[in-house]
LOKEDO-543776 format. One record per residue: residue in one letter; residue number from 1; x, y, z of N, C-alpha, C, CB in turn. Coordinates in nm, 2 decimals. Glycine has a CB too. Layout:
<rs>
  tipa  rodren     n.X     n.Y     n.Z    ca.X    ca.Y    ca.Z     c.X     c.Y     c.Z    cb.X    cb.Y    cb.Z
     A     NUM       X       Y       Z       X       Y       Z       X       Y       Z       X       Y       Z
...
</rs>
This chain:
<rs>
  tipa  rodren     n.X     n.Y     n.Z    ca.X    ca.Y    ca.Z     c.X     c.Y     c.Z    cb.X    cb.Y    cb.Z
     X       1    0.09   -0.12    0.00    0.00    0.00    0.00    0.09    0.12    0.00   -0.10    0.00    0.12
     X       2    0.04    0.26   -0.09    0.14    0.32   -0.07    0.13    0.42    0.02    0.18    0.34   -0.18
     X       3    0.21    0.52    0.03    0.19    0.60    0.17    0.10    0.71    0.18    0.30    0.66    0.22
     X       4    0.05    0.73    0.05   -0.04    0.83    0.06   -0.16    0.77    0.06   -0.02    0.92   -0.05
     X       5   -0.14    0.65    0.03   -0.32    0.61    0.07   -0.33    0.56    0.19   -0.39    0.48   -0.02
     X       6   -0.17    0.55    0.25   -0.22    0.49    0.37   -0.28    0.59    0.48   -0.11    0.42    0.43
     X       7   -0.23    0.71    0.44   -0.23    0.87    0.54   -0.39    0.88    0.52   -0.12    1.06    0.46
     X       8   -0.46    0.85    0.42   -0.61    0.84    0.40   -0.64    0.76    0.47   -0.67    0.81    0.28
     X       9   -0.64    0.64    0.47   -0.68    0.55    0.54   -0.72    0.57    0.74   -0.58    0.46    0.51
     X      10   -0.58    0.62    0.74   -0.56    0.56    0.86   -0.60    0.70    0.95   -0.39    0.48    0.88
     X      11   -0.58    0.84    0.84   -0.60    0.97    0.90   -0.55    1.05    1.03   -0.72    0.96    0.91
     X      12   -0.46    0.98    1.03   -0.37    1.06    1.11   -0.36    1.18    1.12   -0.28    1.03    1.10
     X      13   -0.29    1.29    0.99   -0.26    1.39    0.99   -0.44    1.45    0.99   -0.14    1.43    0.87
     X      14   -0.51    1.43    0.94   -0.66    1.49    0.93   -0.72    1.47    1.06   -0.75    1.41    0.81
     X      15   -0.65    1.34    1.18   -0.72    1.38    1.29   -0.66    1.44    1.38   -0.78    1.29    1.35
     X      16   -0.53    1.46    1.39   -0.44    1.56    1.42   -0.50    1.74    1.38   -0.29    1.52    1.32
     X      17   -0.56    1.74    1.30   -0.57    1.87    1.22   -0.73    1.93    1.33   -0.60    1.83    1.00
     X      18   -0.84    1.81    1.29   -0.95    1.81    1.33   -0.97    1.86    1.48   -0.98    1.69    1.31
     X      19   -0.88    1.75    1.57   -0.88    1.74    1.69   -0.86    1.89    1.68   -0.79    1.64    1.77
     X      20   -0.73    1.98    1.65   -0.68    2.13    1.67   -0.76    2.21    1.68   -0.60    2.18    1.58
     X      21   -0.83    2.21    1.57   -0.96    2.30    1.51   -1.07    2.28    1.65   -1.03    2.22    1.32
     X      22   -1.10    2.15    1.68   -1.25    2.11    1.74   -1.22    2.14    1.90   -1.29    1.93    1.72
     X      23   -1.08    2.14    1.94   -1.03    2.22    2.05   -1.06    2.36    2.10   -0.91    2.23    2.02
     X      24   -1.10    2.45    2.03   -1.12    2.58    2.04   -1.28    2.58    2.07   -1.08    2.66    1.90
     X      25   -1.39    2.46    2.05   -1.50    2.43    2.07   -1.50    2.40    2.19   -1.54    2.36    2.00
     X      26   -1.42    2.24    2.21   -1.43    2.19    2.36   -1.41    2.29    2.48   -1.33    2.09    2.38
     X      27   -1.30    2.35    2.44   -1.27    2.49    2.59   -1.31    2.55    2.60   -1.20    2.57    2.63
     X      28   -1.39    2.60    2.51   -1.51    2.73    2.47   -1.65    2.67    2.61   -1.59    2.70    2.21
     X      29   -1.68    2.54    2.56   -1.82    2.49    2.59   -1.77    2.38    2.71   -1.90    2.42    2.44
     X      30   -1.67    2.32    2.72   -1.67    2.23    2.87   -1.70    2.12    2.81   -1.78    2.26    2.99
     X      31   -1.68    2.10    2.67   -1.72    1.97    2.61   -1.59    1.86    2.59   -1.80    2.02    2.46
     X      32   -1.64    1.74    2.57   -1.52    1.64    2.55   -1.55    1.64    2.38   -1.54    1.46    2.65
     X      33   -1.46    1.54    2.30   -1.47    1.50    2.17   -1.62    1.46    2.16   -1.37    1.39    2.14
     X      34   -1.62    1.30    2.22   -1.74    1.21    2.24   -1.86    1.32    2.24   -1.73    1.12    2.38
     X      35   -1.88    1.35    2.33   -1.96    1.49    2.36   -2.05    1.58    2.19   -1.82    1.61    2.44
     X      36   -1.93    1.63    2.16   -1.94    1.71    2.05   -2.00    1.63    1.90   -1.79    1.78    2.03
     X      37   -1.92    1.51    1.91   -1.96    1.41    1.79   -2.08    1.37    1.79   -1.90    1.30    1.79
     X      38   -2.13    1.36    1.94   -2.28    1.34    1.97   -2.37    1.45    1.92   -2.30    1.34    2.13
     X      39   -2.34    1.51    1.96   -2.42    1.71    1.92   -2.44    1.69    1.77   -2.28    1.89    1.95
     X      40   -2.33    1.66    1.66   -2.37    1.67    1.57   -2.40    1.57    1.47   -2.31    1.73    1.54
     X      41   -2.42    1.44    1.57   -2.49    1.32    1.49   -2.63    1.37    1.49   -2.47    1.17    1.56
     X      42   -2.63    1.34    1.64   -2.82    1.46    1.66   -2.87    1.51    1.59   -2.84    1.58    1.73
     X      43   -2.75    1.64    1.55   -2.80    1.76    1.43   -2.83    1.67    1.34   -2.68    1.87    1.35
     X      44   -2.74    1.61    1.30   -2.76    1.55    1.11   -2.89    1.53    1.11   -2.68    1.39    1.04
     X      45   -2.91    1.43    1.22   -3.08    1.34    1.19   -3.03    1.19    1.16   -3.18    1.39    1.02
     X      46   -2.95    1.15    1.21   -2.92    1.00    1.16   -2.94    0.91    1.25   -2.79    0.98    1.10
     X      47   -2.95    0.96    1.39   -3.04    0.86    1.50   -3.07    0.98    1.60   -2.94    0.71    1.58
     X      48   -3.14    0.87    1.66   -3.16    0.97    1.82   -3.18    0.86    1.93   -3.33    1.10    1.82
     X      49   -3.07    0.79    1.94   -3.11    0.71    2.08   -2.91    0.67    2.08   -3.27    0.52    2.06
     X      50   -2.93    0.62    2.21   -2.73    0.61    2.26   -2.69    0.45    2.16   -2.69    0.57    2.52
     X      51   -2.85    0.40    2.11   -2.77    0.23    2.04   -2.73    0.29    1.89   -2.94    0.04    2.02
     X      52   -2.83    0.42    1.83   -2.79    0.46    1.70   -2.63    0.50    1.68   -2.87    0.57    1.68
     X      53   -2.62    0.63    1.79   -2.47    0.67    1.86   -2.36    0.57    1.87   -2.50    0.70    2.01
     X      54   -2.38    0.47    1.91   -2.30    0.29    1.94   -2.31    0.27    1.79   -2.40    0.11    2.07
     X      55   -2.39    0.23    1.72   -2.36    0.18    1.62   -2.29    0.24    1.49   -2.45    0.14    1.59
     X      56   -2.31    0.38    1.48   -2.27    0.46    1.35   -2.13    0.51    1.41   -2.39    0.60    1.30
     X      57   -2.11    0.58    1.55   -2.00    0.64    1.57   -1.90    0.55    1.63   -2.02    0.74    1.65
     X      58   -1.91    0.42    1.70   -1.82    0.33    1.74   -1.76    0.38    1.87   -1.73    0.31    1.63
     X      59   -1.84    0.45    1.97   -1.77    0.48    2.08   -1.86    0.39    2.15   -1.76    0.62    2.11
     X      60   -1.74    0.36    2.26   -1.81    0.26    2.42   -1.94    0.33    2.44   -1.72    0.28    2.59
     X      61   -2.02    0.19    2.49   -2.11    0.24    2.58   -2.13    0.36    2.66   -2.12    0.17    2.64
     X      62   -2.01    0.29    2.79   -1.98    0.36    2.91   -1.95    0.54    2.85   -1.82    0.28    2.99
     X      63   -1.86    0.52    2.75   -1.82    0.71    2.68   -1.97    0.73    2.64   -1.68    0.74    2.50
     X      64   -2.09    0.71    2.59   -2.18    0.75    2.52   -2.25    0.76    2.65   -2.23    0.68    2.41
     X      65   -2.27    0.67    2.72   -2.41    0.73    2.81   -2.32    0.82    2.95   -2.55    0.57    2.89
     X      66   -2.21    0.82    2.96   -2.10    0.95    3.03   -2.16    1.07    2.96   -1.92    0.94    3.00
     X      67   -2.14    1.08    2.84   -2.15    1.16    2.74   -2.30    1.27    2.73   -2.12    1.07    2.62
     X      68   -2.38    1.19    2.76   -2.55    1.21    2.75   -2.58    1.27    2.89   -2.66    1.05    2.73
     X      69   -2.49    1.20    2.92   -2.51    1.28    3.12   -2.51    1.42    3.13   -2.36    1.24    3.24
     X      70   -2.35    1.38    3.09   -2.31    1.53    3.06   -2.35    1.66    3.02   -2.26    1.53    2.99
     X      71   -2.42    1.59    2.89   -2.49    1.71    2.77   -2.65    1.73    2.82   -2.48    1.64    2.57
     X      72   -2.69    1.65    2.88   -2.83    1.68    2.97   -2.81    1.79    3.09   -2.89    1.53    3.04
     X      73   -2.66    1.76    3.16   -2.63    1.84    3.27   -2.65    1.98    3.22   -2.49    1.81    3.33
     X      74   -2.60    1.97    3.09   -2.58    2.11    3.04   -2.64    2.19    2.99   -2.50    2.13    2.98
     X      75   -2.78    2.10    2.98   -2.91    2.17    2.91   -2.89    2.16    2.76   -2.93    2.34    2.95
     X      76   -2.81    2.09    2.70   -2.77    2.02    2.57   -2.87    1.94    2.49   -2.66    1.94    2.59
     X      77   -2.91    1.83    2.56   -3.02    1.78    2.51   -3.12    1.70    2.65   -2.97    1.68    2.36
     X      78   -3.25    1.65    2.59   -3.32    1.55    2.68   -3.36    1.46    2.62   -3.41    1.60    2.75
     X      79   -3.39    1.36    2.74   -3.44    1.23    2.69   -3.58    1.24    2.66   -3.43    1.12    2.78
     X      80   -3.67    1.15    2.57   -3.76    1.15    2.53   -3.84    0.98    2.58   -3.72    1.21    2.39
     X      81   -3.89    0.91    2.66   -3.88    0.77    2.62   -3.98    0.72    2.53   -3.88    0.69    2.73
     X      82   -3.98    0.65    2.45   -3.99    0.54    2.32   -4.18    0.56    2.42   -3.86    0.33    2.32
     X      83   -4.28    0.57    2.29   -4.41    0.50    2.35   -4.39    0.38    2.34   -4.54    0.53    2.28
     X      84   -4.36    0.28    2.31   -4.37    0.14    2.27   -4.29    0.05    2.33   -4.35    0.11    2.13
     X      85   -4.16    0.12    2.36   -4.07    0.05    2.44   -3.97    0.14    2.56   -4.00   -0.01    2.33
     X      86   -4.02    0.11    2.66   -3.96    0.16    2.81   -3.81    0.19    2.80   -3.98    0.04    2.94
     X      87   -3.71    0.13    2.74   -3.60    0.05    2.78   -3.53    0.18    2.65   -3.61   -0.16    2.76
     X      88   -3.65    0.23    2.54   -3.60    0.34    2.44   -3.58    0.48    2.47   -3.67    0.35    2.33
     X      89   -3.46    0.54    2.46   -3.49    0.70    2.56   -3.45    0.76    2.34   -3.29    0.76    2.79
     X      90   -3.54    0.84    2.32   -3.53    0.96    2.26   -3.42    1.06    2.26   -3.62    1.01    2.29
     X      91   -3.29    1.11    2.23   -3.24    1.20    2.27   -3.25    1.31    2.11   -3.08    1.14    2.35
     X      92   -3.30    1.42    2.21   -3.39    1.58    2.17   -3.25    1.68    2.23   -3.59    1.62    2.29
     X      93   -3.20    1.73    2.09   -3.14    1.84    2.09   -3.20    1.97    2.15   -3.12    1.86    1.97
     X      94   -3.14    2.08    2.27   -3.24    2.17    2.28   -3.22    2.33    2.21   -3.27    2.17    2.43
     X      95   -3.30    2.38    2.24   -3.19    2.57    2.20   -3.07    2.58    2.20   -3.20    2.69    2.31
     X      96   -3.07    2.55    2.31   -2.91    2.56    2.41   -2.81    2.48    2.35   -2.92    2.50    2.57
     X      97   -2.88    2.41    2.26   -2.73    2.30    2.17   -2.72    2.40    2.04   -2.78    2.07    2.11
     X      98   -2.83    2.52    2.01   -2.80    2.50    1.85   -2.66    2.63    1.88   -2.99    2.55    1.70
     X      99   -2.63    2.71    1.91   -2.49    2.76    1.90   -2.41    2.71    1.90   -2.45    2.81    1.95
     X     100   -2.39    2.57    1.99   -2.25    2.48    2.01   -2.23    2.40    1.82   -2.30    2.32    2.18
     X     101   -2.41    2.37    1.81   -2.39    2.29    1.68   -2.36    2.38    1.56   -2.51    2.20    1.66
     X     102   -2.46    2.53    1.55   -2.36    2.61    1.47   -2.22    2.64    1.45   -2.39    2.69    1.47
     X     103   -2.17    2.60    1.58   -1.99    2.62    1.56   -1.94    2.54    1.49   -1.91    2.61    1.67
     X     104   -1.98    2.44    1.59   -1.94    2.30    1.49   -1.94    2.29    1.34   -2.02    2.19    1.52
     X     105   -2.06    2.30    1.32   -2.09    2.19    1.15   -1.97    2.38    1.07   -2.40    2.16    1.06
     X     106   -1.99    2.48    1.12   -1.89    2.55    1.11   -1.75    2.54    1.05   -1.88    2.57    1.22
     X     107   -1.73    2.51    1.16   -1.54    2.46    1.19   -1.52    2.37    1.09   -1.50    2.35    1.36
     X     108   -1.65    2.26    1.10   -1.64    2.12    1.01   -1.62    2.15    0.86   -1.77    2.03    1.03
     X     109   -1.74    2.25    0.79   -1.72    2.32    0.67   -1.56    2.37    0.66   -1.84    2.45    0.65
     X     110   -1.51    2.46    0.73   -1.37    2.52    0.71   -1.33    2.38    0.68   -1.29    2.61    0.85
     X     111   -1.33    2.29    0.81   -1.22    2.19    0.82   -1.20    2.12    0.66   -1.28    2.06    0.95
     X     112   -1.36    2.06    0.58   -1.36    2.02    0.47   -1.32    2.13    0.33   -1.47    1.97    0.47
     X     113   -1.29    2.26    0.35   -1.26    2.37    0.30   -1.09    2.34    0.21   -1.27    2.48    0.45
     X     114   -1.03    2.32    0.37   -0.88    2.30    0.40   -0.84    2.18    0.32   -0.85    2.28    0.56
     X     115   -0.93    2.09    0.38   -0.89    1.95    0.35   -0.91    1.92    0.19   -1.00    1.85    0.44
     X     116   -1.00    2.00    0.10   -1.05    1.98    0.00   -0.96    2.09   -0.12   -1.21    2.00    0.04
     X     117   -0.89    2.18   -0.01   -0.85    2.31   -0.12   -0.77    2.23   -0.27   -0.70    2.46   -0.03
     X     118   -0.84    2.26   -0.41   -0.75    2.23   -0.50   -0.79    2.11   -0.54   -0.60    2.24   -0.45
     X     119   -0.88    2.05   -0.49   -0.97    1.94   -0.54   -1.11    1.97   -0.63   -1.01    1.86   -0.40
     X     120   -1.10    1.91   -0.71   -1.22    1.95   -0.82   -1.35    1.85   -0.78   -1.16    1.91   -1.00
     X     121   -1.48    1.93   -0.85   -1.56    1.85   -0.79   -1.55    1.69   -0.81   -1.69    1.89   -0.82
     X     122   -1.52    1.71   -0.92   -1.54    1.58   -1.04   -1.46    1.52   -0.96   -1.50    1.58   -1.22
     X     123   -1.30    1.50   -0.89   -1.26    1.49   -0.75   -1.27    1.42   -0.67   -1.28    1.55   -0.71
     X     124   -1.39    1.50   -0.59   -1.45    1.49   -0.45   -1.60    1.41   -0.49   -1.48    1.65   -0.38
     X     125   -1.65    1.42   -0.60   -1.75    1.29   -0.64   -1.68    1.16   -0.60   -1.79    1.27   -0.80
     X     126   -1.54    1.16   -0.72   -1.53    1.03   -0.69   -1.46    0.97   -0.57   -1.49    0.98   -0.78
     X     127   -1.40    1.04   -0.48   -1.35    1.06   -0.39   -1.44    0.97   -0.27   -1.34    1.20   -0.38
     X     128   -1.57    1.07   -0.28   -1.69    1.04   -0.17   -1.72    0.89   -0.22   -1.86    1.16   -0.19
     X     129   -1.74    0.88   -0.35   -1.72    0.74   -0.41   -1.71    0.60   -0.39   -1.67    0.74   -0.44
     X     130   -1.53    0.60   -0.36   -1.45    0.52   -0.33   -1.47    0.52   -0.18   -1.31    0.56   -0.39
     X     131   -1.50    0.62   -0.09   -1.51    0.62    0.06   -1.62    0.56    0.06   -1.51    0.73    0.13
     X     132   -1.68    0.53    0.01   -1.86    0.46    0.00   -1.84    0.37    0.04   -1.94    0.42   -0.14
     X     133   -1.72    0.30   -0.05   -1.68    0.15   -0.11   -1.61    0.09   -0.01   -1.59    0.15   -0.25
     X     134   -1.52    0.18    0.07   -1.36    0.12    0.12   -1.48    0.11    0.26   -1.15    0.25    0.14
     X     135   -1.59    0.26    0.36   -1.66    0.19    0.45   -1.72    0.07    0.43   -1.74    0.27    0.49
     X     136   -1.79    0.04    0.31   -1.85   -0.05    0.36   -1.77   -0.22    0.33   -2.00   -0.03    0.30
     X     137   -1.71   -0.21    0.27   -1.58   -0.31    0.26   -1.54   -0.38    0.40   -1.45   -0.21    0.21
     X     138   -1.49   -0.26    0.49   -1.47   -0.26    0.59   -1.55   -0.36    0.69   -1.46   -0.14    0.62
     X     139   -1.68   -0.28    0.71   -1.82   -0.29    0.75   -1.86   -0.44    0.76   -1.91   -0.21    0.65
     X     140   -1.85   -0.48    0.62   -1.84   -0.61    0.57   -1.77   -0.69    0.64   -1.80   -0.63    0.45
     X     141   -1.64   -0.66    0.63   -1.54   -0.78    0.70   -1.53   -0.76    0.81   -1.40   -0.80    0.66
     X     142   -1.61   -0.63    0.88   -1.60   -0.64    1.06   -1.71   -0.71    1.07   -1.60   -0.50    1.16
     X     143   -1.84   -0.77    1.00   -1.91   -0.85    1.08   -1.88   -0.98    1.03   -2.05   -0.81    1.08
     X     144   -1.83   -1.01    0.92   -1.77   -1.13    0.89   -1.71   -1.19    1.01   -1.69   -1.13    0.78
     X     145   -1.61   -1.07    1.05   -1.51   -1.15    1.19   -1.57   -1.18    1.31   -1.41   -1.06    1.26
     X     146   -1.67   -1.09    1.33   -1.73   -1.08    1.46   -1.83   -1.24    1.41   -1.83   -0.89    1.51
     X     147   -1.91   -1.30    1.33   -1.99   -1.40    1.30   -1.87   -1.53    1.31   -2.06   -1.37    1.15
     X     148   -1.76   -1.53    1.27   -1.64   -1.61    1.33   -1.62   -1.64    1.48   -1.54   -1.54    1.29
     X     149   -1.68   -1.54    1.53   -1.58   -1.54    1.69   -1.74   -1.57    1.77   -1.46   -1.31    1.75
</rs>
């Protein structure tokens, strides 16, 4: 593999870069990483419960519902529970999160700004593409292993 695909891959210098940038957020707001990643999964719309959180972002349990503590302490978001099922808590972004999350998805635009300068769309289509391909590749052979074990 060569080394420039591997610096993609493995993202080192991009989470080196990220972390720098998302730093000026956390000290700003009292927030951890976990924390913030949470805030803007929320935003997107792509789940709203801590098993969605576990599954798409790949953080521990224990860090995610630390994390929810936290961001409830802070008036960040609340739980909602499931009509149908007790055991389902809802987590509801509130006011009070949408500044933290305007910073964010913010920073994140610059961040892809930086990351992207000098790249053509035609590019970054196929770019997004191939990242389609290599996640779910991945994806694939991590439940293949885990159906092994």
């Amino acid at each position: 593999m060569d080394a420039e695909f591997e610096t993609l891959l493995y993202g080192q210098q991009f989470k080196k870069l990220y972390e720098k940038m998302s730093n000026l957020i956390t000290e700003k707001y009292g927030l951890h990483k976990v924390e913030i990643e949470i805030l803007l999964f929320l935003r997107k719309g792509k789940g709203d419960t801590a098993r969605d959180i576990a599954e798409h972002k790949f953080f521990s349990k224990a860090h995610i519902s630390h994390a929810i503590e936290h961001l409830a302490e802070c008036g960040y978001l609340v739980g909602k529970p499931d009509g149908q099922d007790r055991r389902c808590v809802h987590l509801i972004l509130t006011k009070e999160a949408e500044p933290v999350c305007e910073e964010l998805l913010k920073m994140r635009e610059r961040l892809m700004d930086i990351v992207c300068q000098d790249i053509t769309e035609e590019e970054r289509r196929l770019l997004r593409q191939a990242a389609k391909k290599i996640a779910y590749n991945i994806s694939k052979e991590l439940a293949q292993m885990a159906e092994r074990t």
